[in-house]
C-alpha positions in Angstrom: 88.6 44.6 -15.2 84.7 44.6 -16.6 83.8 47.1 -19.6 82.3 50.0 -18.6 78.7 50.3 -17.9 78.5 52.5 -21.1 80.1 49.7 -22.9 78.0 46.9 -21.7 74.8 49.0 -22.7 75.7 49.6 -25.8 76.9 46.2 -26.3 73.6 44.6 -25.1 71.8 47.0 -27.3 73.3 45.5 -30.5 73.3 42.2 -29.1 69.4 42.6 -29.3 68.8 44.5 -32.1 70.3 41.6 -34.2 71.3 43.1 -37.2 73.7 45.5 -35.5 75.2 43.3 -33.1 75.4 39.7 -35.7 77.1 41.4 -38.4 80.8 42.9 -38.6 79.7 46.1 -37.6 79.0 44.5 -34.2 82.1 43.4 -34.3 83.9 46.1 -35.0 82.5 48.4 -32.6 83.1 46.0 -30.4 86.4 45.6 -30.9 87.1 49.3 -30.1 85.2 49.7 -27.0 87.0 49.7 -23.6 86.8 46.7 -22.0 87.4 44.6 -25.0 88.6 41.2 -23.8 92.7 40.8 -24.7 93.7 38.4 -27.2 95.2 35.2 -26.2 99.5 36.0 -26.0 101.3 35.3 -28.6 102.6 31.7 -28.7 100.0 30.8 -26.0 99.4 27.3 -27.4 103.0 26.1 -28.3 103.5 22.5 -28.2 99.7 22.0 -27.8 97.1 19.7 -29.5 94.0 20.9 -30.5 91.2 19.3 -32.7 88.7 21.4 -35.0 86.0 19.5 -36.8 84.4 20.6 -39.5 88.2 22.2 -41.3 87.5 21.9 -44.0 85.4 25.0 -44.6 84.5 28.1 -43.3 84.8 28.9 -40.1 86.3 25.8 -39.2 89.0 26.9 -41.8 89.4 30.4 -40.2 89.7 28.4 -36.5 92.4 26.1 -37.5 94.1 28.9 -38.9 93.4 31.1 -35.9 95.0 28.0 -33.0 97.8 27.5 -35.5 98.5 31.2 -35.2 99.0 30.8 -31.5 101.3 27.6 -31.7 99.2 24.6 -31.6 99.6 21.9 -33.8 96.2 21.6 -35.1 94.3 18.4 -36.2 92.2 19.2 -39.0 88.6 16.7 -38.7 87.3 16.7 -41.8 84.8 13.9 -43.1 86.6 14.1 -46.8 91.0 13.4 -46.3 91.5 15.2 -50.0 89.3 18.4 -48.9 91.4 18.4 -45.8 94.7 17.8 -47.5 94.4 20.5 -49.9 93.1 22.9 -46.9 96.2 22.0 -44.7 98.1 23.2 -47.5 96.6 26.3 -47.9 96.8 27.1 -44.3 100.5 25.9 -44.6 101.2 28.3 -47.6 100.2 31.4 -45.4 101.9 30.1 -42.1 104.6 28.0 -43.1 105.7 27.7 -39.9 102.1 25.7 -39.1 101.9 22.6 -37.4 98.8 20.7 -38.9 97.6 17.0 -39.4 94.5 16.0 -41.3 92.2 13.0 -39.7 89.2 11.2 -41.1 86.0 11.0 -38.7 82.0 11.4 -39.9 81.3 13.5 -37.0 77.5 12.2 -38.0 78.6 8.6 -37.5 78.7 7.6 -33.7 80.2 4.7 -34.4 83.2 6.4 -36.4 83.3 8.9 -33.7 84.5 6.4 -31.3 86.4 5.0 -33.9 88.4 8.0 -34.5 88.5 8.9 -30.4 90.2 5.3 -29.9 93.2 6.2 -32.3 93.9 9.2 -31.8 93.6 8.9 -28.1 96.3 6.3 -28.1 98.3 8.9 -30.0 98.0 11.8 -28.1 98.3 11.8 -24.2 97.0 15.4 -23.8 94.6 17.5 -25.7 94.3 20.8 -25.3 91.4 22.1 -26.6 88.5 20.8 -29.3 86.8 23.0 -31.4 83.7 21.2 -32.9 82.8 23.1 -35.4 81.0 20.5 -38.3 77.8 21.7 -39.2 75.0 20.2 -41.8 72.0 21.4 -43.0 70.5 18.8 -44.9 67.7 19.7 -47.4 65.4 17.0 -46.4 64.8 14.8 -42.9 68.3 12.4 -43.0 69.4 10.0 -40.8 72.3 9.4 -39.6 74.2 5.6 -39.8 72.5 5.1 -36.4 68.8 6.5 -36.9 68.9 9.7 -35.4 68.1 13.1 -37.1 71.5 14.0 -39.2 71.6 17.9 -37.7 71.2 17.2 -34.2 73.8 13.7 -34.9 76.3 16.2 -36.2 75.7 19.2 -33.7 75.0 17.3 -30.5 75.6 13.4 -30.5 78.7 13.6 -31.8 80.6 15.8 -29.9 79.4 15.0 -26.9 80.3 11.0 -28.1 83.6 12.5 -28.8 84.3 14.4 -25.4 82.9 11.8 -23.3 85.4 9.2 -25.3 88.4 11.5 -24.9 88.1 12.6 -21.0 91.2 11.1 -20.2 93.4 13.0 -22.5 91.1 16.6 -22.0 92.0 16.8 -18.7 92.0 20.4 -17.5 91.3 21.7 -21.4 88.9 23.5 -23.1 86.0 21.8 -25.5 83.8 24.6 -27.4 80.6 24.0 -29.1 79.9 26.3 -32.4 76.6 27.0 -31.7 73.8 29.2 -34.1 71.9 32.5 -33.1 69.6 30.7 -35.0 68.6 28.9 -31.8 67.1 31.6 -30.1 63.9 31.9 -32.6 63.1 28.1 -31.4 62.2 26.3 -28.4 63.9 22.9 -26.3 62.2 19.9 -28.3 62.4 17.3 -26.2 59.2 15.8 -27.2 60.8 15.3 -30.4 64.6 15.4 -31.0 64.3 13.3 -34.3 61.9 15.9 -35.9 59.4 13.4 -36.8 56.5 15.2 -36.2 55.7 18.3 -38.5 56.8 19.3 -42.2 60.3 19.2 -42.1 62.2 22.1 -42.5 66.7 22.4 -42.5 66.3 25.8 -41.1 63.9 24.3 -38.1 66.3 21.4 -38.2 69.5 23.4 -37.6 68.0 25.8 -34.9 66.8 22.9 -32.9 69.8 21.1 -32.7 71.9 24.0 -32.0 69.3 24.7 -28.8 69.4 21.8 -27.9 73.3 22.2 -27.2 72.9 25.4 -25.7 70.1 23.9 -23.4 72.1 20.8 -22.1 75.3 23.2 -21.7 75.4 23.1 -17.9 74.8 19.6 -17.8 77.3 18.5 -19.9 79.7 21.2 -18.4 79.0 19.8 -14.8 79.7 16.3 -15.5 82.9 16.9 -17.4 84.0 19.5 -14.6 84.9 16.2 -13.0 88.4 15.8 -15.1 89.0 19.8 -14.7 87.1 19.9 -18.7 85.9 24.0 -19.1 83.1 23.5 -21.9 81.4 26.6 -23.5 79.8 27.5 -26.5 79.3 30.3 -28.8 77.4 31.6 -32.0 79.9 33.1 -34.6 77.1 35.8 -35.5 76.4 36.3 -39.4 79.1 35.0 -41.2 79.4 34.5 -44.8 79.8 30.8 -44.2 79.3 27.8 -47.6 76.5 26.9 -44.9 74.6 30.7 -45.3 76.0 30.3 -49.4 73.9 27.0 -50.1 71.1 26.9 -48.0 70.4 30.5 -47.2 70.6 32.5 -50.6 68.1 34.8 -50.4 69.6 36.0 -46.2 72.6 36.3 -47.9 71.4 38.6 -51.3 69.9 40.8 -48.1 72.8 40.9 -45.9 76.0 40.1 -47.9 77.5 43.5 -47.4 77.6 43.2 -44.0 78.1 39.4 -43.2 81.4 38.8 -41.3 84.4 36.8 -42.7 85.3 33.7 -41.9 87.9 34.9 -39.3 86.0 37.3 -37.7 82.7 34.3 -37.2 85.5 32.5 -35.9 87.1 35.1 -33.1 85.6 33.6 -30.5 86.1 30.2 -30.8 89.5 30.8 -31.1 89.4 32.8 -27.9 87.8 30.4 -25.8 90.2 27.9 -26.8 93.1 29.8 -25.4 92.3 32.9 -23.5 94.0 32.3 -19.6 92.5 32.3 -17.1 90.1 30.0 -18.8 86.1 31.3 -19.2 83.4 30.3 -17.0 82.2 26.6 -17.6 78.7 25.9 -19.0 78.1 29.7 -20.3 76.9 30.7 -24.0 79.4 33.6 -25.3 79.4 35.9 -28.6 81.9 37.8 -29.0 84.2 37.5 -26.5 80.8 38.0 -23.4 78.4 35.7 -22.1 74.8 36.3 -23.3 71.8 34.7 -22.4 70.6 31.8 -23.7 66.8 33.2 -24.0 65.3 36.5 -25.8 61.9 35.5 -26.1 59.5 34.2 -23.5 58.5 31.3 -25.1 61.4 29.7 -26.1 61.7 29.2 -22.4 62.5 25.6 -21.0 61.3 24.2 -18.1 63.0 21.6 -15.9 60.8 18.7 -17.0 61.3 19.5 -20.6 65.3 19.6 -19.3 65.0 16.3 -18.0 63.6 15.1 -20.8 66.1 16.0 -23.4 69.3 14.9 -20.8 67.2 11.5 -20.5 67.1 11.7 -24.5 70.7 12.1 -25.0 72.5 9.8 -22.3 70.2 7.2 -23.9 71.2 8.7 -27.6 74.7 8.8 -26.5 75.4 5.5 -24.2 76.5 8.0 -21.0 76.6 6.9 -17.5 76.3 8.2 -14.6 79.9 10.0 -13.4 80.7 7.7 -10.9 84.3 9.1 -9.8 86.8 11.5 -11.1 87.8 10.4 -14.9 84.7 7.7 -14.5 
């Protein structure tokens, strides 16, 4: 059953008034209204895989922990084995009962992506879920190993590289994309995904990329339908992430007191992961609801500018056209 109207509206209200609905007050309100979305059951993802990138901080910490919670044996995808390593053993310390395995892959790298994919593909016959969660915000314009712009490599390229190479053994799972309120202040860029026209700026940078995810959602979620893949993404909302630490100081001075934890920026992506019946393919989600992908008028995409950016990242990426199921 849907919240109540009453709920919804007051929902939407701090949804849009930013400051209420991004923080853990948000949360928390949310949390206690009726209509509040159940938590996955207990045990849920038993004898599971599931993949979280980025594990080896933050919120990718707090989602590892979160699917190991449920039962999953969690693969940790961290660029750096010893930072993983020492994570896995924190995790282990508070769940001892945790299942968890530490891989190598620059999410950045496209080349190690598929390098990464082709292993553990052969190990694993079935996936159940992927969480990519790596992030960068890189002080000035970087490049990744293959030319392209290193935030939109990491946030977009990647994964999608990563997906796309693991169809087979996602059949019928979940894949989530940790995307960025940030998004919403900036428009679809598909005149220039490498950011080589302007001043650079990591703050432009970061909310770019993460539109651009949010922008080629449906597409990506339409081709992958075709192996029974339910793709969404989410923004964790104001968390007090080594991210909003290093590159956002002064934000954080502002808002520290009321910047979520780790766990709670990471609710949702644990929830989409594992919640039954699964979500609604292709749909953008904050805490535990759908929201729209627009605020503002002229962040507003058109079709051309669409077409443009999917024609950008099959080329970026090597896709093909979906030819037949598991193509």
């Amino acid at each position: 059953m849907g919240a109540p109207i009453a709920s919804r509206a007051l929902d939407t209200a701090m949804d849009r008034s930013l400051v209420l609905g991004y923080t853990r007050i948000g949360l928390a309100v949310r949390r206690a209204l009726p209509g509040w979305p159940a938590d996955p059951a207990p045990g849920s993802l038993a004898g599971e895989h599931v993949l979280v990138t980025g594990a080896s901080s933050g919120l990718g910490i707090a989602t590892a922990e979160g699917l190991a919670e449920l039962g999953a044996t969690v693969h940790l995808v961290v660029r750096d084995e010893a930072k993983g390593a020492r994570v896995r053993d924190e995790i282990a310390r508070r769940l001892p009962a945790a299942t968890l395995e530490v891989r190598r892959c620059d999410v950045g790298d496209l080349d190690d992506v598929r390098r990464f994919a082709a292993a553990i593909g052969d190990e694993l016959p079935s996936i159940r879920a992927v969480v990519h969660n790596a992030g960068v915000m890189p002080p000035e314009r970087t490049e990744s190993a293959q030319g392209h712009e290193l935030s939109m490599a990491v946030h977009l390229l990647g994964p999608v590289v990563m997906t796309e190479a693991l169809r087979p053994q996602l059949a019928g799972a979940r894949v989530v994309l940790v995307s960025s309120g940030g998004m919403y202040g900036q428009a679809l860029r598909s005149d220039d995904p490498g950011y080589l026209k302007g001043d650079y700026s990591p703050t432009t940078a970061y909310a770019r990329s993460k539109r651009m995810q949010v922008e080629m959602l449906p597409l990506l979620a339409d081709r992958w339908s075709l192996d029974g893949i339910h793709l969404s993404a989410m923004h964790p909302g104001w968390a007090d992430t080594p991210g909003v630490q290093e590159s956002l100081p002064r934000f954080r001075s502002i808002t520290r007191p009321v910047l979520r934890d780790d766990a709670e920026g990471a609710d949702t992506s644990v929830w989409l992961a594992a919640t039954e019946p699964a979500p609604a393919d292709g749909r953008f989600w904050h805490d535990r609801r759908e929201r729209p992908i627009d605020l503002l008028p002229t962040t507003r995409s058109t079709q051309d500018q669409r077409s443009a950016a999917w024609a950008w990242l099959t080329q970026a990426t090597g896709l093909v056209p979906n030819q037949t199921k598991g193509a």
